[in-house]
C-alpha positions in Angstrom: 88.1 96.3 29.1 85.6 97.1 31.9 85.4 94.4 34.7 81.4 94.4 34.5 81.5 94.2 30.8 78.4 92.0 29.6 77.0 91.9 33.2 73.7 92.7 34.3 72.8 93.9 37.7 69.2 94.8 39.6 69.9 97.1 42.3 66.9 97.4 45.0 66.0 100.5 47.5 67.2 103.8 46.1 65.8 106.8 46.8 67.8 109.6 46.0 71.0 110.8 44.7 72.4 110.6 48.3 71.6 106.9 48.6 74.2 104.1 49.0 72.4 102.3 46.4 72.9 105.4 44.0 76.8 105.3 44.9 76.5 101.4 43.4 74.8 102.3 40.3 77.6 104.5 39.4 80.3 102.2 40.7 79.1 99.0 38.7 77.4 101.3 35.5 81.4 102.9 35.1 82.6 99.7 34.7 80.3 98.2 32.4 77.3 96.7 34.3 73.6 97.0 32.3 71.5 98.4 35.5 68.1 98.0 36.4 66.7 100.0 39.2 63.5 99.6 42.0 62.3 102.0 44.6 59.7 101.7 47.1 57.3 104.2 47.3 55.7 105.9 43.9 56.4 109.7 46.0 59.9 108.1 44.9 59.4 108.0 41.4 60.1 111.7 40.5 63.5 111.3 42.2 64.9 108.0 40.7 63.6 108.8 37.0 66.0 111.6 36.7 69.0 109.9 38.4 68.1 106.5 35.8 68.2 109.2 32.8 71.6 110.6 33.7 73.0 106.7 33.5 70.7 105.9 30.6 69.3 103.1 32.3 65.8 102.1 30.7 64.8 99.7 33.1 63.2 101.4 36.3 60.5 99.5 38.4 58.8 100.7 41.6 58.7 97.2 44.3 57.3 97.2 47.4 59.2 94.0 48.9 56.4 93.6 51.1 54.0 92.0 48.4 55.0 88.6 47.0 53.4 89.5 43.6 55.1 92.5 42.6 58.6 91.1 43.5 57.5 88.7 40.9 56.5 90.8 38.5 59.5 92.8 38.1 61.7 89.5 38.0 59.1 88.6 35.3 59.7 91.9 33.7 63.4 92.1 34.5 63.6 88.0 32.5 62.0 89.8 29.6 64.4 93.0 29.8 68.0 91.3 30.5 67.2 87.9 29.9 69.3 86.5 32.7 70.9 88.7 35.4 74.5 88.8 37.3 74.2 90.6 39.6 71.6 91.7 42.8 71.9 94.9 45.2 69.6 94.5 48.0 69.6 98.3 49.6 66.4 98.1 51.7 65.9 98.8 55.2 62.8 100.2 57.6 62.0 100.6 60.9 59.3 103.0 62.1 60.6 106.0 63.6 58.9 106.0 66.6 61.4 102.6 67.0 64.6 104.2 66.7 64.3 106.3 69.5 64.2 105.8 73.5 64.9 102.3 74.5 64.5 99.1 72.6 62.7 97.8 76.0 59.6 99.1 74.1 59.7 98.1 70.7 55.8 97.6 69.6 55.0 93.9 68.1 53.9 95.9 64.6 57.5 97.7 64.8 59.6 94.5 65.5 57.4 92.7 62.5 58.1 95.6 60.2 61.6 95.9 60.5 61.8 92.4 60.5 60.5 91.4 57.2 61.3 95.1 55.0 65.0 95.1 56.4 65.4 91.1 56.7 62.8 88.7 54.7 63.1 91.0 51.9 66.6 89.8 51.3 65.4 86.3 50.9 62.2 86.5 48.8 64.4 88.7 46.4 67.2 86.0 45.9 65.0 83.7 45.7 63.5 85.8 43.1 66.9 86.1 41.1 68.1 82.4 41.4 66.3 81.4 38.2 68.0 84.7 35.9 71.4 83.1 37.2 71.8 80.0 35.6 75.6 80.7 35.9 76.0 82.1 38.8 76.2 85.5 40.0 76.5 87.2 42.8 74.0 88.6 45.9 75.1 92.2 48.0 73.3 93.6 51.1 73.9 96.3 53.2 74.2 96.4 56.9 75.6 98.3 60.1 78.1 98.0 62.8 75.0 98.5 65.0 74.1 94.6 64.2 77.2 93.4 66.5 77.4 95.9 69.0 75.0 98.6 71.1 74.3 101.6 68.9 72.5 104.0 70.6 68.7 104.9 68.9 69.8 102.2 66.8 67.4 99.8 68.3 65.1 97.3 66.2 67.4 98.2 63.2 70.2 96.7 65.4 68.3 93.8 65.6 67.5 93.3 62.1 70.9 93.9 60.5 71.8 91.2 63.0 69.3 89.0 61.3 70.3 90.0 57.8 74.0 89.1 58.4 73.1 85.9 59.4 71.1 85.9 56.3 73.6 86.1 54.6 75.7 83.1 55.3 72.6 81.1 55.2 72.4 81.8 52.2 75.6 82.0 51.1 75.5 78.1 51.8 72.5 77.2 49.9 73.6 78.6 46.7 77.5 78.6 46.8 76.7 74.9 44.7 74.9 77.4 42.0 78.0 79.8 42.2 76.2 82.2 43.2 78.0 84.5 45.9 75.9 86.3 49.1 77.6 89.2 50.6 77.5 92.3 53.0 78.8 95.7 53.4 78.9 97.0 56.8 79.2 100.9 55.9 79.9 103.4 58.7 77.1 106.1 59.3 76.3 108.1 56.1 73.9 110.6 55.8 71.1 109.2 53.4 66.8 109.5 53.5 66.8 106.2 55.8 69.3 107.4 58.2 67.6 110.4 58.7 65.2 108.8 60.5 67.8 107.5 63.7 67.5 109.6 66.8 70.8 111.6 67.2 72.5 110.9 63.6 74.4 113.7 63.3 75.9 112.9 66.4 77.0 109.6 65.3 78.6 111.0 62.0 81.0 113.4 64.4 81.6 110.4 66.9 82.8 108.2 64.4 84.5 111.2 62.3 87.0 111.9 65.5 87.3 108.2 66.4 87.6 106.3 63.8 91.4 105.5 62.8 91.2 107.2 59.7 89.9 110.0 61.7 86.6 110.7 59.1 83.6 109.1 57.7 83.3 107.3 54.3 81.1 108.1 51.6 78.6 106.5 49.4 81.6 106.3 46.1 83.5 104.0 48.6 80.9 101.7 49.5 80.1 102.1 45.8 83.9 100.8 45.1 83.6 98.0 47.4 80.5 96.5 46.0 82.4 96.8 42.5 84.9 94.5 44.0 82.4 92.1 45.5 80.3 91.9 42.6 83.0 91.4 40.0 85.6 88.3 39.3 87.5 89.9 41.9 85.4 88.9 44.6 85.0 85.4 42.8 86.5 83.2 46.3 84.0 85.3 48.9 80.9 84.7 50.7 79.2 84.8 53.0 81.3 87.7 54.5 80.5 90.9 56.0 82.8 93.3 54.5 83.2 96.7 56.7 83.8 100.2 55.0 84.0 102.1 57.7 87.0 104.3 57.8 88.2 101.3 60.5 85.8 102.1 63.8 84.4 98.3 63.7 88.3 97.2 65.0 88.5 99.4 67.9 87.3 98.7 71.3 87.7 102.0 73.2 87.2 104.0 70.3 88.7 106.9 71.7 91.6 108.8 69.7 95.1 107.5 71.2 96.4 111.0 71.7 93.9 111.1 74.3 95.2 108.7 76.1 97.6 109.2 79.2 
């Protein structure tokens, strides 16, 4: 039997087939899960149709997380779809781009405020959304960065924010845990994806961490995908509140510099 047999999950913010939300979909819809998808932007909507359509998945909404009333209207629509609901992905983030380059020192009010509430508040007013469809429990998964605990160059206001969503996290973590209903992050290393696109010097990032990191690569979006299985399933049923990293090991070093280097 499948481990997400019977469960239904609403996975937020993909984009495209190279998304880290798309490499959950397949993770949890292999193992059972009845999926729902949301993206952002309709310019989105002729990429996430096709990738819905490969999975069969007949419930596809576009949300801007922004606006109180449509997050409530596709939880109204979702009730009517899946009845209740297991499972939320939350795999939105945005900062302007203009703010993920030069120095933090002059991040504009506007670009603080938006990064803030798409990459942070969203988290919230979506679990708060999603409470009532789990009158058993479920569980809650984010996404963050290694940039949120330590300097990551270009990585700025995001930094800031993924800071801000961790600590989301355990707040809420301890408001529901009575409701059984487990809050979780993934701290993935750098993958290349729409949103990442945007960070000033990514590519450079992807080859920093690909010669430090003790695996000595990157990780991909099926290994995230395999993690969030794990924390979304019985198998995670004793965590939360924790910030899981899948990140070929870079978060444990502090001179991440490869030991053959070393005299």
């Amino acid at each position: 039997m499948k481990i997400l047999e019977g469960k239904k999950a609403l996975i937020f913010g993909i984009a495209n087939k190279y998304s880290i939300a798309w490499g959950i979909t397949k993770a949890l819809h292999q193992q059972g899960a009845e999926v729902g998808l949301s993206y952002a932007v309709p310019q989105l909507e002729r990429r996430v149709i096709p990738l819905a359509e490969e999975l069969d998945i007949s419930f596809v909404e576009k949300c801007d997380v922004t606006v109180e009333e449509e997050i409530e209207s596709v939880f109204s629509r979702a009730a009517d779809h899946f009845g209740e609901i297991d499972i939320l992905v939350h795999a939105i983030a945005f900062a302007p781009s203009e703010e993920l380059t030069g120095r933090f020192v002059n991040t504009s009010r506007e670009g603080f405020r938006q990064a803030m509430d798409i990459s942070v508040y969203s988290l919230v007013s979506l679990t708060r959304a999603a409470v009532p469809l789990m009158p058993d429990g479920g569980a809650v998964l984010t996404l963050t960065y290694y940039g949120a605990e330590k300097v990551v160059p270009h990585y700025n206001v995001m930094g800031v924010a993924k800071s801000a969503l961790e600590s989301s996290v355990r707040y809420l973590a301890a408001d529901l845990g009575p409701q059984k209903i487990r809050v979780n992050a993934i701290s993935a290393g750098p993958i290349k994806t729409l949103s990442a696109g945007g960070i000033a010097g990514f590519r450079k990032m992807l080859s920093y961490t690909d010669e430090r990191a003790p695996l000595r690569r990157n990780v991909d979006q099926s290994e995230v995908g395999d993690t969030a299985l794990w924390l979304c399933s019985d198998l995670g049923s004793g965590v939360t509140g924790e910030i899981v990293h899948v990140d070929a090991g870079y978060n444990i070093l502090g001179m991440p510099e490869p030991p053959e280097n070393w005299e």
